[in-house]
Structure formats: structure tokens, C-alpha cells
C-alpha positions in Angstrom: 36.3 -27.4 38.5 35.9 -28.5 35.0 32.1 -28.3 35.3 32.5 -24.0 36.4 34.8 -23.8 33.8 32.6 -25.7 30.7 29.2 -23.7 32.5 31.3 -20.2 32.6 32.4 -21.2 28.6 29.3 -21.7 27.4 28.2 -18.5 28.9 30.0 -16.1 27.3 29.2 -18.2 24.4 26.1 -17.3 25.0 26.4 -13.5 25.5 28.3 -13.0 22.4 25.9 -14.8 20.2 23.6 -12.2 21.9 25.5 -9.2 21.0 25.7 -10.7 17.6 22.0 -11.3 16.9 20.5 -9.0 14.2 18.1 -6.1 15.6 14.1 -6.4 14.6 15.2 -4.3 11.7 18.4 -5.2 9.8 20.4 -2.4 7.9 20.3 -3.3 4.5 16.8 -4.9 4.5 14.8 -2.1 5.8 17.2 1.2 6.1 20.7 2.2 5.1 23.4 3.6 6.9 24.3 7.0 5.3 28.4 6.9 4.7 28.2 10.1 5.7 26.2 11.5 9.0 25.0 15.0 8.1 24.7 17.3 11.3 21.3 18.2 12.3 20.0 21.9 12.8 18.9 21.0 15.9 21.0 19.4 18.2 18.8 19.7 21.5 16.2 17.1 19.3 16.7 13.0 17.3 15.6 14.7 14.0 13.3 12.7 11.8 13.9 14.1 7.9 10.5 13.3 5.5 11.2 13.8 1.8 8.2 14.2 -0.4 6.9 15.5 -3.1 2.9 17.2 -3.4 2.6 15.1 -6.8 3.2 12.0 -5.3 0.3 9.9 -4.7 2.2 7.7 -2.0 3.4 11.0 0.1 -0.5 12.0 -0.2 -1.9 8.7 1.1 1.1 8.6 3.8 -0.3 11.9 5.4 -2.3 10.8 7.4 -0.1 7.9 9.2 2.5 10.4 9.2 0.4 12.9 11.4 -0.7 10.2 13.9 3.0 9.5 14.3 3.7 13.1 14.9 1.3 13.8 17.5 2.6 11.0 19.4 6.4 11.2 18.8 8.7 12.1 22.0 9.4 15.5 23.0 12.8 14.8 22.3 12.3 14.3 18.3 11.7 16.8 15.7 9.7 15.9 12.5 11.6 18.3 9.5 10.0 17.9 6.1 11.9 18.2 2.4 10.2 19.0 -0.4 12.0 16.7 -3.4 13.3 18.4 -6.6 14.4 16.8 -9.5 11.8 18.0 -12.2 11.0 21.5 -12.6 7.5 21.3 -11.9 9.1 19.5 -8.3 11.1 22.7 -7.7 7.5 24.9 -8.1 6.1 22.6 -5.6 8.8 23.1 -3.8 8.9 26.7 -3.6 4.7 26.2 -2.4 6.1 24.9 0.3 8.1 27.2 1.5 6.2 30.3 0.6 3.7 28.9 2.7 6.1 28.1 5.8 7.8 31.4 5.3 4.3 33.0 5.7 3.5 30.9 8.7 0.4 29.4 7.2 1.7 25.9 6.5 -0.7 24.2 8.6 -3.6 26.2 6.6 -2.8 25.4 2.7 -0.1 22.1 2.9 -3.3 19.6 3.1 -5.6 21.8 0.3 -1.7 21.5 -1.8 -1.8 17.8 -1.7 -5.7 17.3 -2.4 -5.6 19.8 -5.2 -3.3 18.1 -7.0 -4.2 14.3 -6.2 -7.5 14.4 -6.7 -8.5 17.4 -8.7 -4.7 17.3 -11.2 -4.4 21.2 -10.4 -0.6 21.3 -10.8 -0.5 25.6 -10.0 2.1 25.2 -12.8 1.7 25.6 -16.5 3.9 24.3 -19.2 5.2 25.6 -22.4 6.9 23.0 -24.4 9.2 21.9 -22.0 9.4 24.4 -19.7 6.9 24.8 -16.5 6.0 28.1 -14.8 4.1 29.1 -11.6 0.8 29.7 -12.3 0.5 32.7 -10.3 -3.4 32.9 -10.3 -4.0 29.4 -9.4 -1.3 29.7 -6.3 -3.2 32.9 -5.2 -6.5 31.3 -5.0 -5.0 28.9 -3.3 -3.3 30.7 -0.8 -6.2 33.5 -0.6 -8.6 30.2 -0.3 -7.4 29.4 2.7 -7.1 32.2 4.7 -3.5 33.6 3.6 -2.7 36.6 1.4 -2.1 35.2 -2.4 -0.5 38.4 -3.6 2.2 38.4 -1.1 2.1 34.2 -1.8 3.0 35.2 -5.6 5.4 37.5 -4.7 7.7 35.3 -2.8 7.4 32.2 -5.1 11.3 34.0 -6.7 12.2 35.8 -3.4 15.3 35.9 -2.6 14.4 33.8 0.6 12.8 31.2 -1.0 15.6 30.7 -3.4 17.8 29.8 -0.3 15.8 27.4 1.1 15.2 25.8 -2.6 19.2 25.4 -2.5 19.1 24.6 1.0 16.6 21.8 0.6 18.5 20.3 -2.5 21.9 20.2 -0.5 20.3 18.2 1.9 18.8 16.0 0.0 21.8 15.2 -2.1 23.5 14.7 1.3 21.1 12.4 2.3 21.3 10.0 -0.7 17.7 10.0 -1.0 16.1 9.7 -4.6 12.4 8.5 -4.0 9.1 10.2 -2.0 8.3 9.2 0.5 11.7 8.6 1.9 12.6 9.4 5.7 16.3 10.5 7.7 16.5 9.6 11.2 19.5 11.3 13.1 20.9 12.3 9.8 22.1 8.6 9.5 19.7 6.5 8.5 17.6 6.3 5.2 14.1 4.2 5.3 13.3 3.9 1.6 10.2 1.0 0.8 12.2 0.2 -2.2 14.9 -1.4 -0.1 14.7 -5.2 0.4 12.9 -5.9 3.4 9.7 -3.9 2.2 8.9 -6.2 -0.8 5.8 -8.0 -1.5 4.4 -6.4 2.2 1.3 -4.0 1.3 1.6 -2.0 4.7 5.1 -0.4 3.7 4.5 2.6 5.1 3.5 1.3 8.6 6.7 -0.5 8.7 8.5 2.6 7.8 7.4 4.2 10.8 8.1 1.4 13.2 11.8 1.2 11.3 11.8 5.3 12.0 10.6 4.3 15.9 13.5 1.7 15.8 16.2 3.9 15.1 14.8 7.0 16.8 15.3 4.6 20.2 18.8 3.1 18.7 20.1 7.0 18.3 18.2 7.9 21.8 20.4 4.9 23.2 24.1 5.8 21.6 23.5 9.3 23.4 23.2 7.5 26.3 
């Protein structure tokens, strides 16, 4: 009898130190827990959140892992990208962005954005002491470049649309703590930063931010149950 009950002890010795064992990717190390969830727009999908930013040479070089991902993610997750906007040049970037979603040509002028600016320094902004503004000829040979209308591009750049969306994307953003490019949101309650701990001194941060993304994606497909 005291054998069962010593072997039936050390079993749910065992069990607990099971439901106590870290996951492959610790909170804290390689994403935080948001204090706060923020509700998704779409409830139906396990929305993954990008922020970026078309000056940042990391987003730029993260492209192209970031589209393999996508055409292999589930069909129950939804890729959502955030333009960042802390600079006013950021916000003009921004505002590309959505022009160019609002149009429906986002697909034709978001990779000739990013390669304009990273490899040839065309900012589609000029500044004036310390102030930036659009620079309206530079966005309409973009757009008009690349198959879209640049007048109508121009036109919406202060639309009354666009400045929705530009507040829009900064509630979000504040909502989601995030204050680096690239940084990603899974489920509205995760953030996977490569400045957190578990990144450092590892030069394939970005690849790890994606399996960390994968991770959570199946952790928030598993609490839905």
C-alpha cells in the first residue's frame, strides 16, 4: 500500500512540475504581456499587428521574411500592419500608406515606398527648418509610377479619411505599448519587440520573432479552445 501511495505521490509531483515548466518562449525574455488586451477588429480571425515605419532599415530588410510568413499563415490569422508615428516625417509616411490602401493599390506602390527611401534616401517629404511637408510631386510620381493615379494620391494625403486612420493608427499604437519598428501584436496581447532580453547577442532576431509570433498565435488558438 505504501509503495501505490509513494508511486501515486511522486506522480502528481510529476504533473505539476509539468504544468510549471516555462514554454519554448518565456514572457519577459522574448514578448510581453500587454496589461491591457485591446479588442481586435476582427473577431472571426488571431490578428497579428506589424508596426513599422518605411524609414526603417530593419522593417525594410524584415519584408521579405514577413511575406513568406504571410503566405503561409493559417486561414484563421489575419496579418494587420501600423504604420509608426512619432516624427512628423513618420506621420507623412504614414499617411503614404494609407492613401495607397484607401486607393486599393497597396500591393502596387508599398515595396517601390520602402526601396525608394532605403536605397535611393527619397523621403517624398521636404523640410523647412523644422518642419516637414509632403512633397506632392515626388508622391505623384510615385503613385503615377506604379500604375495608380498621383493626383488623386496628392489629394488624399489631408483627406478627411486619411486623417482618421492617422488617429486611428496612433490610438492603437499607444494601446499597444509599442515604441520601436519592427514590433508585432499577436491577439492584441502580446508584444514581440527584439529589444527585449531574449533577443540579445542572436543575429537572426527577426526569425525568432516570427517563430515567437507562431508560438503565441497556437497559445491564443489553444485558450479559444
Amino acid at each position: 500500500m505504501r509503495a501505490v501511495v509513494a508511486l501515486f505521490t511522486m506522480l502528481l509531483s510529476l504533473a505539476a512540475c509539468a504544468q510549471d515548466t516555462p514554454g519554448k518562449f518565456n514572457a519577459g525574455e522574448y514578448y510581453e504581456v500587454l496589461p491591457q488586451a485591446v479588442a481586435q477588429d476582427d473577431k472571426s480571425k488571431i490578428e497579428v499587428t506589424e508596426l513599422f515605419w518605411y524609414g526603417c532599415g530593419h522593417c525594410y530588410h524584415f519584408e521579405a521574411p514577413l511575406k513568406k510568413w504571410q503566405k503561409e499563415m493559417p486561414a484563421d490569422v489575419a496579418l494587420v500592419k501600423i504604420p509608426a508615428i512619432w516624427q512628423p516625417v513618420m506621420e507623412i509616411h504614414a499617411r503614404l500608406f494609407y492613401v495607397a490602401e484607401a486607393m486599393g493599390v497597396l500591393d502596387k506602390v508599398h515595396d517601390p515606398i520602402f526601396s525608394a527611401i532605403a536605397q535611393q534616401r527619397k523621403m517624398f517629404a521636404t523640410r523647412d527648418g523644422r518642419e516637414w511637408k509632403a512633397d506632392d510631386a515626388a508622391i505623384a510620381e510615385l503613385f503615377d509610377k506604379n500604375g495608380a493615379d498621383g493626383a488623386k494620391a496628392v489629394k488624399l494625403m489631408n483627406s478627411f479619411a486619411i486623417n482618421s486612420k492617422i488617429k486611428q493608427g496612433q490610438a492603437k499604437q499607444r494601446a499597444y505599448k509599442l515604441s520601436g519598428t519592427p514590433e508585432m501584436v499577436v491577439a492584441g496581447k502580446y508584444r514581440v519587440s527584439t529589444s527585449l532580453p531574449g533577443y540579445k547577442g542572436k543575429s537572426d532576431g527577426q526569425q525568432i520573432m516570427l517563430q515567437v509570433v507562431d508560438y503565441l498565435v497556437e497559445k491564443e488558438r489553444a485558450e479559444k479552445g
